[in-house]
C-alpha positions as CSV (number, residue, x, y, z in Angstrom):
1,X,12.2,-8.2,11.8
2,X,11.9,-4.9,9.1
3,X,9.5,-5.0,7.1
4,X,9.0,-1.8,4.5
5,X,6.0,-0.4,3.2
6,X,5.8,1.7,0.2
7,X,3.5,4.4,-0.6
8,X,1.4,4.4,-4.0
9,X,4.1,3.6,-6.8
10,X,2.6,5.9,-9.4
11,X,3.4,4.8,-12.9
12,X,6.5,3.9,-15.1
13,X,8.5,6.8,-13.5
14,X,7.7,5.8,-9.9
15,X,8.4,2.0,-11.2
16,X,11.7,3.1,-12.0
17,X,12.4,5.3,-9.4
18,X,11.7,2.2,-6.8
19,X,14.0,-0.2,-9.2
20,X,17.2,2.4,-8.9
21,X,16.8,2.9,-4.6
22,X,14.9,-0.1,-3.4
23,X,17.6,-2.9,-3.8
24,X,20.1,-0.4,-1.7
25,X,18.1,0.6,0.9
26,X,17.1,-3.0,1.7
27,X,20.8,-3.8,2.4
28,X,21.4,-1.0,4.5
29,X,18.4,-1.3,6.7
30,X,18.6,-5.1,6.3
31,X,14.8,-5.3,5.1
32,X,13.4,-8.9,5.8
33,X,10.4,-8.2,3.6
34,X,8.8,-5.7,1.3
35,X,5.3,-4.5,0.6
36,X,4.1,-1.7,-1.8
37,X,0.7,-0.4,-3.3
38,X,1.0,-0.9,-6.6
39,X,-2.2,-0.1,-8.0
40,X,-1.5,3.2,-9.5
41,X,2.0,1.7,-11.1
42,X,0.4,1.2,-14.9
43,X,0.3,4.5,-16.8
44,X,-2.6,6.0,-16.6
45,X,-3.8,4.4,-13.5
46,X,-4.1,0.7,-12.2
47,X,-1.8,-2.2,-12.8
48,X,-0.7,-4.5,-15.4
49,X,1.2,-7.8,-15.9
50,X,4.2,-5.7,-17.1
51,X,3.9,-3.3,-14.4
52,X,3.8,-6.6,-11.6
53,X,6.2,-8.6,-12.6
54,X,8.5,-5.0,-12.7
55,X,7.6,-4.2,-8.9
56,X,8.3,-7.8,-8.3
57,X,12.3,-7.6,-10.1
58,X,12.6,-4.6,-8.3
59,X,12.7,-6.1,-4.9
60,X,8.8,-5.9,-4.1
61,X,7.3,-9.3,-2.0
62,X,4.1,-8.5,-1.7
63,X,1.8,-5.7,-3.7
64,X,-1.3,-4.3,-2.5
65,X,-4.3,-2.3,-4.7
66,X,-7.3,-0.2,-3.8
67,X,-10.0,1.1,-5.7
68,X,-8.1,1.3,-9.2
69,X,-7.5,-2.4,-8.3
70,X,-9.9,-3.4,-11.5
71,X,-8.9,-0.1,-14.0
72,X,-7.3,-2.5,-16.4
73,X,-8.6,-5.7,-17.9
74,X,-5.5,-7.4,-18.4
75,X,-4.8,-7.7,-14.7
76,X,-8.1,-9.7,-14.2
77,X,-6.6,-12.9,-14.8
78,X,-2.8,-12.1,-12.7
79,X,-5.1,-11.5,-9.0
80,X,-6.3,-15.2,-9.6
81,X,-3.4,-16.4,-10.1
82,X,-0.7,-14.3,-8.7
83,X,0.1,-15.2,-4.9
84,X,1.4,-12.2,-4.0
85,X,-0.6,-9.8,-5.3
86,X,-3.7,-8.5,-3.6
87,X,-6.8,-6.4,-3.6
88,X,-8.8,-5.1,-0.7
89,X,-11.0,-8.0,0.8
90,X,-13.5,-5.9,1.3
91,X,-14.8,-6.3,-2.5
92,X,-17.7,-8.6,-3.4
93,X,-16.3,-12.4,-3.4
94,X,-17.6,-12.5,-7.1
95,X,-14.3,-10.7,-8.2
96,X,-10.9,-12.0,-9.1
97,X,-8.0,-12.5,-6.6
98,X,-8.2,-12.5,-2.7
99,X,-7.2,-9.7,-0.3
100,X,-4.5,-11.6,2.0
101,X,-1.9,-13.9,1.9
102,X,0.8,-15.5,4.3
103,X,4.3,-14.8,3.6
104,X,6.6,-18.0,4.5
105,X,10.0,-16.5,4.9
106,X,11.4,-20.0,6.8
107,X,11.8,-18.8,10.4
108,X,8.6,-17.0,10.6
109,X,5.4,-16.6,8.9
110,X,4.3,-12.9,8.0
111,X,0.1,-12.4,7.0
112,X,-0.9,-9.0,4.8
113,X,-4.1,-7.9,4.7
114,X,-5.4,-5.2,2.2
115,X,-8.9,-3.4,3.5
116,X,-10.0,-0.4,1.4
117,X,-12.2,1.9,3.3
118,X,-15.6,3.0,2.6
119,X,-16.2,7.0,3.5
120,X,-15.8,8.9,0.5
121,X,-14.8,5.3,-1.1
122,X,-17.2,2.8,-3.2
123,X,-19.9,1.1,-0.8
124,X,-18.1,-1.9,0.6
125,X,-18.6,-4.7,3.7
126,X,-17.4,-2.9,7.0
127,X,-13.7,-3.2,6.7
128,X,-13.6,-3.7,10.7
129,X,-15.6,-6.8,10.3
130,X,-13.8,-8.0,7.5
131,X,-10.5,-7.7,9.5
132,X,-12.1,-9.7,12.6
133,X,-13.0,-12.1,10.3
134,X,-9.6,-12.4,8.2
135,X,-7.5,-12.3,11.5
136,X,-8.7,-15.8,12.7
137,X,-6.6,-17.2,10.4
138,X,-3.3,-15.1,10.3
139,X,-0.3,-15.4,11.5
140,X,1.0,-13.5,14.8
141,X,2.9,-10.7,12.5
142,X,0.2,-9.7,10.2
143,X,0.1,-5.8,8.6
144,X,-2.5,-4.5,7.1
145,X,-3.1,-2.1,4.0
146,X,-5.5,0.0,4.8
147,X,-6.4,2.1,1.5
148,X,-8.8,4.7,2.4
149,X,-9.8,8.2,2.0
150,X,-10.4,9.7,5.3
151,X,-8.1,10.2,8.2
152,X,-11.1,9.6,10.7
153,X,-11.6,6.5,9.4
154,X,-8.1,5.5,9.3
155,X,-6.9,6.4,12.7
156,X,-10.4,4.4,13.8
157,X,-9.4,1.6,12.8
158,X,-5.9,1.7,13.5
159,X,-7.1,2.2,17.2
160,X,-9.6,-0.7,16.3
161,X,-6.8,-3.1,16.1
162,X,-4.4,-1.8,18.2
163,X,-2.5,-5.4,20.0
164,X,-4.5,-7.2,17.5
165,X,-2.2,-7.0,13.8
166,X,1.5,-6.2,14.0
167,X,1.2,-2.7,11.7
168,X,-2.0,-1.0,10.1
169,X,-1.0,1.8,7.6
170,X,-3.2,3.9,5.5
171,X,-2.4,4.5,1.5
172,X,-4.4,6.2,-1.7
173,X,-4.1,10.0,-0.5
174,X,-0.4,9.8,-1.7
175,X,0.5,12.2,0.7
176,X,2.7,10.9,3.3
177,X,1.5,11.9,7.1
178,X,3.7,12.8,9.9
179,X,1.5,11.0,12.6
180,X,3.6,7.5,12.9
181,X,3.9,6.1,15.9
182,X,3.3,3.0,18.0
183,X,0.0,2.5,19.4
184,X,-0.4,1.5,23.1
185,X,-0.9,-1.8,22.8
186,X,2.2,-2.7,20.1
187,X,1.0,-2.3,16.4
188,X,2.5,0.1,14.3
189,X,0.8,3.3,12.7
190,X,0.6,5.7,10.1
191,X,-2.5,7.0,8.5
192,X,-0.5,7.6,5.0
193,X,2.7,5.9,3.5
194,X,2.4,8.9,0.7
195,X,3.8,8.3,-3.0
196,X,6.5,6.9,-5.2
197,X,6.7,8.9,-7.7
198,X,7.4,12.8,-9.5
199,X,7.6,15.0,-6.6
200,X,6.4,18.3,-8.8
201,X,2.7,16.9,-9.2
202,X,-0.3,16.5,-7.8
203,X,-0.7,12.9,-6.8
204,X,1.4,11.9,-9.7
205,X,-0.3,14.1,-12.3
206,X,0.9,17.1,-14.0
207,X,-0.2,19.9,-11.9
208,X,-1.9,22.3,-14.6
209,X,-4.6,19.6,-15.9
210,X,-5.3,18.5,-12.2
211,X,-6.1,22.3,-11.8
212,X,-7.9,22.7,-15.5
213,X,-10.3,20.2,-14.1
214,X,-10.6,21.8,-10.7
215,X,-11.3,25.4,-12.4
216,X,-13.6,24.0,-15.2
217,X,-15.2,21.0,-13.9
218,X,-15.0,19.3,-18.0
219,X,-13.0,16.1,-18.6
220,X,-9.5,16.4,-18.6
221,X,-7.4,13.5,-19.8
222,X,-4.8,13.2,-16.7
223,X,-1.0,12.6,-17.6
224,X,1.7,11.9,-15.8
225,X,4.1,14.8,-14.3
226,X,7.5,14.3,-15.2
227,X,11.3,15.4,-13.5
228,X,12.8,14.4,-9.8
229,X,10.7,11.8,-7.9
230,X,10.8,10.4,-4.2
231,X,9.5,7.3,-2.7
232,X,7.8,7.4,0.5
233,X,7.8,4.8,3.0
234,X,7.5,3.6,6.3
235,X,9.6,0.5,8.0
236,X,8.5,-1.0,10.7
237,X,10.6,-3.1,13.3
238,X,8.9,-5.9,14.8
239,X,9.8,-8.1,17.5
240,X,8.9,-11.6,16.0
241,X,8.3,-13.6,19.5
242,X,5.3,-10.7,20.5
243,X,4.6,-10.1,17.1
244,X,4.7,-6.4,17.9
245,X,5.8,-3.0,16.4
246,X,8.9,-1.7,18.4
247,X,9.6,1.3,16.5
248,X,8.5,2.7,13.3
249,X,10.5,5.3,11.1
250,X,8.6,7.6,8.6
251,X,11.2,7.7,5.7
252,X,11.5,9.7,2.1
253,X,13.8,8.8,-0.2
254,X,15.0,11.4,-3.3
């Protein structure tokens, strides 16, 4: 089985970007299923119904958030009721939507998981409990989105549930990582997917008013960069009777 992860779609351009190269590459790498953090992919940060339901046309099967998860009243409503689309379980219960789901593609079931971490992050339940707790009822290939600032804390718990979920990888520093592998014991790694989105930015935004901020320290209203983008992405081949990673190929797409 492939399954493809996409780095943080950033805005109309990167939802665009996706639309024009995802529905190839899926043919040619004869994708089985497709998940992407979409919680950047409303301009001017989170997600929207529009912005969903565009990710979703575009070839997307499951989309994952993070801590812009909540930026944008009008997506309230869509976790609750919106299968698909998830935000880290980690949250307090009191908030909309859930943070997994199972994937019935026929043959096989598939579980996703979306953690968000907690060092340099908002205070959060221990996303290594959470995932002990969430795995007792998941499926034997189960991935996880693990959206999280530090690398420490990824690769931790990467390691943490190495043999235990088919693929842990890391998004929200949109800056795709050259450290994929496959863990000892079978499940799949890479401590950042990176971006979909312009590639002359800074996570997405024009570069001068991310370094106007920087230099000045006063609010700067952030804007979108504009030109040639890339999608980042990872696709990982599992074999479905172990449940486990064989091989996993770090991919960017321009």
């Amino acid at each position: 089985m492939n399954i493809l992860a996409i780095g943080d779609v950033v805005g109309s351009i990167g939802c665009r970007f996706l639309r024009v190269h995802l529905p190839q590459f899926k043919k040619m790498k004869g994708i089985d299923l497709v998940i992407a953090n979409g919680e950047n992919s409303a301009d001017g940060n989170g997600l929207t119904p529009v912005s969903v339901q565009f990710l979703f046309d575009s070839g997307v099967d499951v989309i994952t958030s993070g801590n812009h998860s909540f930026r944008r009243k009008e997506s309230y409503e869509l976790y609750d009721s919106c299968e698909y689309l998830l935000r880290p379980a980690n949250f307090p219960a009191s908030v909309p939507g859930k943070g997994s789901c199972i994937v019935d593609m026929g043959r096989i079931q598939v579980g996703v998981i979306n953690l968000m971490g907690t060092i340099y992050m908002e205070s959060l339940d221990s996303p290594f409990d959470m995932a002990d707790r969430l795995l007792k009822e998941m499926p034997k290939i189960t991935l996880i989105d693990f959206h999280a600032e530090a690398t420490g804390e990824k690769r931790s718990f990467g390691y943490y549930l190495d043999g235990r979920v088919s693929a842990v990888f890391g998004t929200h520093t949109h800056v795709q990582t050259a450290d994929e592998c496959v863990l000892p014991q079978g499940t799949g790694y890479i401590s950042d997917l990176g971006m979909t989105g312009p590639i002359q930015s800074v996570l997405g935004v024009k570069p001068e008013l991310v370094i106007e901020k920087m230099r000045t320290k006063m609010p700067v209203r952030f804007a979108l960069a504009e030109g040639d983008c890339k999608m980042e992405c990872t696709l990982f081949q599992i074999d479905e009777k172990t449940g486990k990673t064989v091989s996993v190929e770090r991919i960017q797409i321009q």
